[in-house]
C-alpha positions in Angstrom: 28.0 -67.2 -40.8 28.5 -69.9 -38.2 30.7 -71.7 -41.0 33.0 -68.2 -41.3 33.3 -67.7 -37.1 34.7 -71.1 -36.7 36.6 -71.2 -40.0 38.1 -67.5 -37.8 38.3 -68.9 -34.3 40.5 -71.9 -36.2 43.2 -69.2 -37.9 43.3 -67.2 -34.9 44.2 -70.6 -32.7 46.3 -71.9 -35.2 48.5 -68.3 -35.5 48.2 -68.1 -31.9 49.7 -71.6 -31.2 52.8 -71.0 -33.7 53.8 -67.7 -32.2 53.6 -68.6 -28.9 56.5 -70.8 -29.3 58.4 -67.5 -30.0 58.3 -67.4 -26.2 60.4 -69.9 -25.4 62.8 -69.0 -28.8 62.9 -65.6 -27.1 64.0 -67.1 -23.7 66.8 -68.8 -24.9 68.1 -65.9 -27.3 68.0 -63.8 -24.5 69.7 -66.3 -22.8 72.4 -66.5 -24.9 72.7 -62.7 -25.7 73.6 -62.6 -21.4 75.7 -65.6 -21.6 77.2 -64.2 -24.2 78.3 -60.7 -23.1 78.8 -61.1 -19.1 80.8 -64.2 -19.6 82.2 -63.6 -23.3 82.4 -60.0 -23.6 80.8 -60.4 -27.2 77.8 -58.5 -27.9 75.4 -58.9 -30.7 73.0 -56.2 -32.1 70.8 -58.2 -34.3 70.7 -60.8 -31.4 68.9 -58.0 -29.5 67.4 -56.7 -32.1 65.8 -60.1 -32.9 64.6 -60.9 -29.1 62.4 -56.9 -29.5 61.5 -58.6 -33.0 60.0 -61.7 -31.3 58.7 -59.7 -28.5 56.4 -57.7 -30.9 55.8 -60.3 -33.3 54.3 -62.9 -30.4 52.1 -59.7 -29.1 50.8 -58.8 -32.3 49.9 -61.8 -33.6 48.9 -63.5 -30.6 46.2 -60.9 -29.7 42.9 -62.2 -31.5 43.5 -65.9 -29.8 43.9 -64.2 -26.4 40.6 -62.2 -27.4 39.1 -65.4 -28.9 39.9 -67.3 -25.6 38.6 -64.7 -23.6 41.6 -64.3 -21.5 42.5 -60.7 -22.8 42.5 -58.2 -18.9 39.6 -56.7 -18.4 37.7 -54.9 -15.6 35.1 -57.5 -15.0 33.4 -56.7 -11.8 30.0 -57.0 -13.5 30.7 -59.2 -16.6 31.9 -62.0 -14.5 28.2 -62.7 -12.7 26.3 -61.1 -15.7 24.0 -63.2 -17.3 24.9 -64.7 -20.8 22.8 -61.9 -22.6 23.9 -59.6 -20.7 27.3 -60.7 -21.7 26.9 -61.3 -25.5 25.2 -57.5 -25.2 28.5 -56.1 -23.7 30.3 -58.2 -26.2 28.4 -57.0 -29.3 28.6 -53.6 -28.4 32.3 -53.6 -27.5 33.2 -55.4 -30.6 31.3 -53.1 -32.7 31.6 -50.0 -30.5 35.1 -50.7 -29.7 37.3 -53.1 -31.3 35.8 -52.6 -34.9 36.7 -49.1 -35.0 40.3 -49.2 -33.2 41.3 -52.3 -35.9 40.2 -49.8 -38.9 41.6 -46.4 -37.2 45.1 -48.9 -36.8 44.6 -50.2 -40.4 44.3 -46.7 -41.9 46.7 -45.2 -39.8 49.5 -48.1 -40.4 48.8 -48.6 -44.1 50.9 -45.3 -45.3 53.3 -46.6 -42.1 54.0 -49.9 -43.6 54.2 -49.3 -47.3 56.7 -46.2 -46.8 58.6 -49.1 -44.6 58.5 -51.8 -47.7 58.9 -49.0 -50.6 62.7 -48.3 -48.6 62.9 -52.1 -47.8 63.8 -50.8 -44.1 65.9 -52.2 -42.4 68.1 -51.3 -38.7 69.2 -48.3 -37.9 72.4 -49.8 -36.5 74.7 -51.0 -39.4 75.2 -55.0 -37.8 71.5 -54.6 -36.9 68.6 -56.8 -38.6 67.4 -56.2 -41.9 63.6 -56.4 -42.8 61.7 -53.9 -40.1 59.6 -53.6 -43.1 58.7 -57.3 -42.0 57.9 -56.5 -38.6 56.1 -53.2 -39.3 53.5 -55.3 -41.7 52.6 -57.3 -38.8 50.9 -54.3 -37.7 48.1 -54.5 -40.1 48.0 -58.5 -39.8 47.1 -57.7 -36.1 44.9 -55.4 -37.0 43.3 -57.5 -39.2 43.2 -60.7 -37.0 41.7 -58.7 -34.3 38.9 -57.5 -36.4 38.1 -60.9 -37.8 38.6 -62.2 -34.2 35.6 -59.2 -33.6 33.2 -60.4 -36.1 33.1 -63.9 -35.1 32.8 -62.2 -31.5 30.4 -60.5 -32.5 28.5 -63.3 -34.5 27.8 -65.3 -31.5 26.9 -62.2 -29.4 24.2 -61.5 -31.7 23.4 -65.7 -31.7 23.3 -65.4 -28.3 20.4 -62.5 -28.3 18.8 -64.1 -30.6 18.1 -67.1 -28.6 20.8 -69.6 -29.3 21.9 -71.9 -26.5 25.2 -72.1 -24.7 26.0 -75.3 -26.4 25.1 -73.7 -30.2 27.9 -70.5 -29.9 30.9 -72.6 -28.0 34.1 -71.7 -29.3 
């Protein structure tokens, strides 16, 4: 199991890493969609469309490495000076309380969602828009599904943690 957390801590950095360069792609678009209009006078739909594309594609899919780096916001009054148990307790029973159900609720309410999007191949509603919202709408139920993995391993080294293991045995 140990194996499996790390092998989900690595895919959720990895993802995480690659999408957060759509930051800086989404600066410069943006950038250039300004430029381009209050200098210019040229607009461009897809150019918009693709910065709200970007936008919800570096959320999504950068959500399990936030979670796995522990830097998601959270009211922490307590958590911050609890003790390590008490910590892996609130993180076992969040994950599994929680997080666990939300990621299936999102799965099984975005599944129908998404393959109505893919069986139409949708695309903008504005005719010079972006194609391929099917695309962005499946990335949806990768988040969905990163998060949850991202929740197991979570929960893996909560329930290490309770069981005894040391600081040094359950480091990400």
């Amino acid at each position: 199991m140990e194996r499996l957390a790390k092998a989900i801590d690595r895919l959720n950095t990895r993802v995480g890493r690659a999408v957060a360069w759509l930051a800086l792609l989404m600066v410069l678009l943006e950038f250039t969609v300004v430029i381009s209009r209050y200098v210019f006078g040229v607009t461009s739909i897809a150019m918009q469309e693709a910065v709200v594309h970007m936008h919800a594609s570096l959320f999504m899919l950068a959500a399990a490495w936030t979670l796995r780096a522990d830097a998601h916001v959270r009211v922490d009054i307590f958590y911050r000076g609890a003790t390590p148990r008490a910590k892996a307790t609130v993180d076992l029973l969040g994950s599994m309380l929680l997080l666990l159900p939300t990621c299936a609720l999102i799965l099984w309410v975005a599944t129908p969602y998404v393959a109505q999007a893919w069986a139409v191949r949708e695309g903008s509603r504005e005719t010079s828009g972006l194609g391929g919202v099917y695309l962005l709408k499946t990335v949806i139920l990768i988040f969905a599904a990163q998060l949850a993995l991202q929740a197991a391993s979570m929960a893996f080294r909560a329930v290490r943690v309770l069981a005894g293991a040391t600081a040094g045995e359950t480091e990400r």
